[in-house]
C-alpha positions in Angstrom: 0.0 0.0 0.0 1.4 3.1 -0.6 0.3 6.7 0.4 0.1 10.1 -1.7 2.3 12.8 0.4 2.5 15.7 -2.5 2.2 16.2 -6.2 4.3 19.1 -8.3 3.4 20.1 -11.5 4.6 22.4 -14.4 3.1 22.8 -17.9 1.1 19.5 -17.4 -1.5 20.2 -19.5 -3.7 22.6 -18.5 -1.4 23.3 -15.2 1.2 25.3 -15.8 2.5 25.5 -12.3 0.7 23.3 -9.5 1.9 22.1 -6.2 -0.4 19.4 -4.1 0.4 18.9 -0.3 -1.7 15.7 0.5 -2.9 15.2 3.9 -1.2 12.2 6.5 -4.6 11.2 7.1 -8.6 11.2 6.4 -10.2 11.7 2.8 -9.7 13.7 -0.2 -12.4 15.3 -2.3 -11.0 17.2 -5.5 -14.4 19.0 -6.7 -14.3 22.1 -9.7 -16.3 22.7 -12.8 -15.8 20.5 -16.2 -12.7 21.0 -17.7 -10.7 22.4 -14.4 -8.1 20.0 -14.2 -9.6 17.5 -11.9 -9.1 14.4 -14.1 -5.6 15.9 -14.5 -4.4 15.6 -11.0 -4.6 11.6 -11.4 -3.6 11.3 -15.0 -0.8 13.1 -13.2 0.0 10.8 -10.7 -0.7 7.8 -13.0 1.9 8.8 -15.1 4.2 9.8 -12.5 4.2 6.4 -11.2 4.4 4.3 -14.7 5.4 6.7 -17.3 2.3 6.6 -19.6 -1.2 8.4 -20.4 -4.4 7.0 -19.2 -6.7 9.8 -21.1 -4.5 10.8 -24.0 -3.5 9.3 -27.0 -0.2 10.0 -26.6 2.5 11.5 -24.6 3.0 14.6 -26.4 -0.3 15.7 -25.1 0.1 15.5 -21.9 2.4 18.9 -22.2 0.7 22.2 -21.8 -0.3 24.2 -25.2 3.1 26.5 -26.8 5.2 24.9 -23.3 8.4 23.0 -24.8 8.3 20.1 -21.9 6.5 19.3 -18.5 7.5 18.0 -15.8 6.3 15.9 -12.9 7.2 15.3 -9.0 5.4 12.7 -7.0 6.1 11.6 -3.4 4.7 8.8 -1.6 5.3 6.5 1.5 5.1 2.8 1.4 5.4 0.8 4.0 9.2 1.7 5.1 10.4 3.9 2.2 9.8 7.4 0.5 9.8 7.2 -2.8 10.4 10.5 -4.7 9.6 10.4 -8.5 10.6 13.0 -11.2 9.9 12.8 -14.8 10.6 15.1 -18.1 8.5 14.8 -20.9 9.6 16.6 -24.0 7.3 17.4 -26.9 9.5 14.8 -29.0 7.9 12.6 -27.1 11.3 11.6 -25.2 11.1 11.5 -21.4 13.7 11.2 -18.8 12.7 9.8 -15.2 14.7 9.7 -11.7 13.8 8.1 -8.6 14.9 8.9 -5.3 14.6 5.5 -2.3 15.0 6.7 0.9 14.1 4.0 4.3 12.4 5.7 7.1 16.0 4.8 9.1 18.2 6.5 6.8 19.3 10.1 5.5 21.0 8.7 2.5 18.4 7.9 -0.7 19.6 5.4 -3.4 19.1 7.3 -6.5 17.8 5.6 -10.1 17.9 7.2 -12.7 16.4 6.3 -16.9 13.4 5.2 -17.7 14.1 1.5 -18.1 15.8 1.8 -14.4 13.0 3.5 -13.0 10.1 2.2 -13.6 10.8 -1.6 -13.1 12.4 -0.2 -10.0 9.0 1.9 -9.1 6.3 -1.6 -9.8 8.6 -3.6 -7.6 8.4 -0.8 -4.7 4.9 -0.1 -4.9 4.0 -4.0 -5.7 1.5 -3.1 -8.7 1.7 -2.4 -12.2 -0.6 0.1 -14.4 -2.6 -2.1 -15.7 -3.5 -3.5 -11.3 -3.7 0.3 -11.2 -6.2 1.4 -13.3 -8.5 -2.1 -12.7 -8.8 -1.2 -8.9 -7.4 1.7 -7.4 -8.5 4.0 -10.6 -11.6 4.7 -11.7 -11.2 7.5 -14.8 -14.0 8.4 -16.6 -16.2 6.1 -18.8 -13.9 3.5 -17.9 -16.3 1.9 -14.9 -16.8 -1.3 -17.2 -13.3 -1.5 -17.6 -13.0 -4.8 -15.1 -16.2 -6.2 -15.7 -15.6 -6.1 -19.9 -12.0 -8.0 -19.1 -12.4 -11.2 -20.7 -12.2 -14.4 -18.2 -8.4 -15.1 -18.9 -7.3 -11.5 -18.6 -9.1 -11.1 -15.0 -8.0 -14.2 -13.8 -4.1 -12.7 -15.2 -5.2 -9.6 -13.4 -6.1 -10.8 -10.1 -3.2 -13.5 -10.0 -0.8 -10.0 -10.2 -2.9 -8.4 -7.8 -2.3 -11.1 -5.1 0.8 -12.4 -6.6 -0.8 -15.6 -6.7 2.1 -16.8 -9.0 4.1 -16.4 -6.0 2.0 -19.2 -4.2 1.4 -21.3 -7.0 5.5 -21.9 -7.2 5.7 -21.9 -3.2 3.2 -24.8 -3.7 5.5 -26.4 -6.3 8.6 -25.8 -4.1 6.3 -27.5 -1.0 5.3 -30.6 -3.2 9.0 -31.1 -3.8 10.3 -30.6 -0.4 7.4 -32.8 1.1 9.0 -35.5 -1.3 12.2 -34.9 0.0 11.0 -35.0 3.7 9.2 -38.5 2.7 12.3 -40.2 1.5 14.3 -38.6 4.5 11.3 -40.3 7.0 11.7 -43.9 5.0 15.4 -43.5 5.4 15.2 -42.7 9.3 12.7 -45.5 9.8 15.5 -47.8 8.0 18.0 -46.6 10.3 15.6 -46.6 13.6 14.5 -50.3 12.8 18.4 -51.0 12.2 19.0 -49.3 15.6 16.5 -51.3 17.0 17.8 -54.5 15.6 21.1 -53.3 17.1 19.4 -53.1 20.8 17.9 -56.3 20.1 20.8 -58.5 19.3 22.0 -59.9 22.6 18.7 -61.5 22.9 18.2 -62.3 19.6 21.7 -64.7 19.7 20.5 -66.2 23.0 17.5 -67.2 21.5 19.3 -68.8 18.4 21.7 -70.4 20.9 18.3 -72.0 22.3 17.2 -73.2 19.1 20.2 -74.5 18.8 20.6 -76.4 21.7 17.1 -78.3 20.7 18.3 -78.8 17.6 21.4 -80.7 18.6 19.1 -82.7 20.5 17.0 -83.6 18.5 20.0 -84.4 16.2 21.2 -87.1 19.4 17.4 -88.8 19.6 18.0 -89.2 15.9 21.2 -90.7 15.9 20.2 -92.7 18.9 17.6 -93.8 16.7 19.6 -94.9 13.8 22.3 -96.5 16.2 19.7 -98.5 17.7 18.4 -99.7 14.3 21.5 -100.2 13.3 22.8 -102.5 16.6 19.4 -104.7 15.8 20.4 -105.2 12.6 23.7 -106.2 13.7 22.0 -108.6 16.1 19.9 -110.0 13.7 22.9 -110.3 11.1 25.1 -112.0 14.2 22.3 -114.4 14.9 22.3 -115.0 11.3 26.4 -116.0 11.1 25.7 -118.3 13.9 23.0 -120.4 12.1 25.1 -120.0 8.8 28.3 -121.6 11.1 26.6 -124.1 12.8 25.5 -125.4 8.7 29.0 -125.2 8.0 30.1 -127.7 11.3 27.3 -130.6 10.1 28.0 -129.8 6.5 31.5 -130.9 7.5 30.8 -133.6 10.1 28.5 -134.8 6.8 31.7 -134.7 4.9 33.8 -136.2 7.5 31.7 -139.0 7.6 31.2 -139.4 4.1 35.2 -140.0 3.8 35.4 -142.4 6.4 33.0 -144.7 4.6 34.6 -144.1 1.2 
């Protein structure tokens, strides 16, 4: 937001000296017959602040009749700054500009100077451009339709300058990608935490193994107990076998003894 502090004018249009102290506070009513300059005071200040017309054609007609240039000074505050504005408008149409920055803090202003340096410098101060200008904080003559005859795609431009919603629509961007960021950080720390856990864990985790292992190995005795004991009845049952097979062999060989003795 800024505020109007004073206005100086010479040969602008039909002024051709004017001076404009504006009040600190309350509301200003500029009232005069047709044709008096009222319209003037904020083409004035319009152009003071972007460096074109917002009646005329063109600039050439903003200077007062048989004057060879005019010239405007405009002072406002913003929030923390004065901002003093002067421009020259020749009849050729050529127009030099200078703007003086000075903080509330500080004696000494930063000084801008040319039109391409200045009025850049003056949107990004005041945080609008003309066209913000004239769509909500100006109202000229015959120009109440202006907003409402904006086509859809030009308000919705208008308003997303007026609130800077471009800003949010990036911050929204930049949030989307540092939330994405933040998520793989989270799935990172729970990797370490349940690692860390693990960690804490691991004394009991071996003793329990050691348990398991203890079962296991016997389990693995009953087993081979098992397989001994088949293994010993088998052998039982294979000695038990010999002895049948060796007793055979003695008759078989009394059998042959005898055999021999009759022969």
């Amino acid at each position: 937001m800024i505020k109007l502090v004073s206005l100086k004018l010479s040969n602008f249009k039909q002024y051709q000296n004017a001076r404009i102290e504006f009040p600190e506070q309350g509301k200003i009513l500029i009232k005069g017959k047709n044709e008096a300059g009222k319209s003037t005071i904020f083409e004035a200040i319009a152009f003071a602040l972007f460096g074109k017309p917002v009646y005329v054609g063109s600039k050439p007609n903003l200077i007062r009749f048989n004057a060879e240039k005019a010239q405007i000074e405009l002072v406002v505050k913003t929030e923390d700054k004065i901002l003093t504005i002067r421009r020259v408008l020749s009849k050729n149409a050529s127009q030099n500009a200078e703007l003086h920055i000075k903080k509330n803090d500080s004696s000494t202003p930063i000084i801008i100077t040319g039109v391409k340096n200045v009025d850049p410098r003056i949107i990004k101060e005041i945080g609008i451009d003309q066209d913000i200008f004239i769509n909500t904080c100006f109202i000229g003559q015959k120009r109440l339709e202006t907003l409402e005859n904006l086509t859809a795609q030009e308000r919705q431009e208008l308003i997303s300058k007026l609130f800077n919603l471009d800003y949010f629509v990036n911050l929204i961007g930049k949030a989307k990608d540092i939330k994405k960021e933040f998520t793989n950080q989270k799935e990172q720390y729970e990797i370490i935490k349940k690692a860390g856990e693990a960690k804490r864990d691991l004394p009991e985790i071996k003793k329990k193994i050691e348990e398991v292992e203890e079962q296991l190995n016997k389990i693995r005795k009953i087993e081979l107990s098992h397989e001994i004991m088949k293994k010993e009845k088998l052998l039982k049952t294979l000695i038990e076998e010999i002895t049948k097979l060796e007793e055979e062999i003695e008759k078989v060989r009394k059998d042959v003894a005898l055999l021999e003795r009759y022969k």
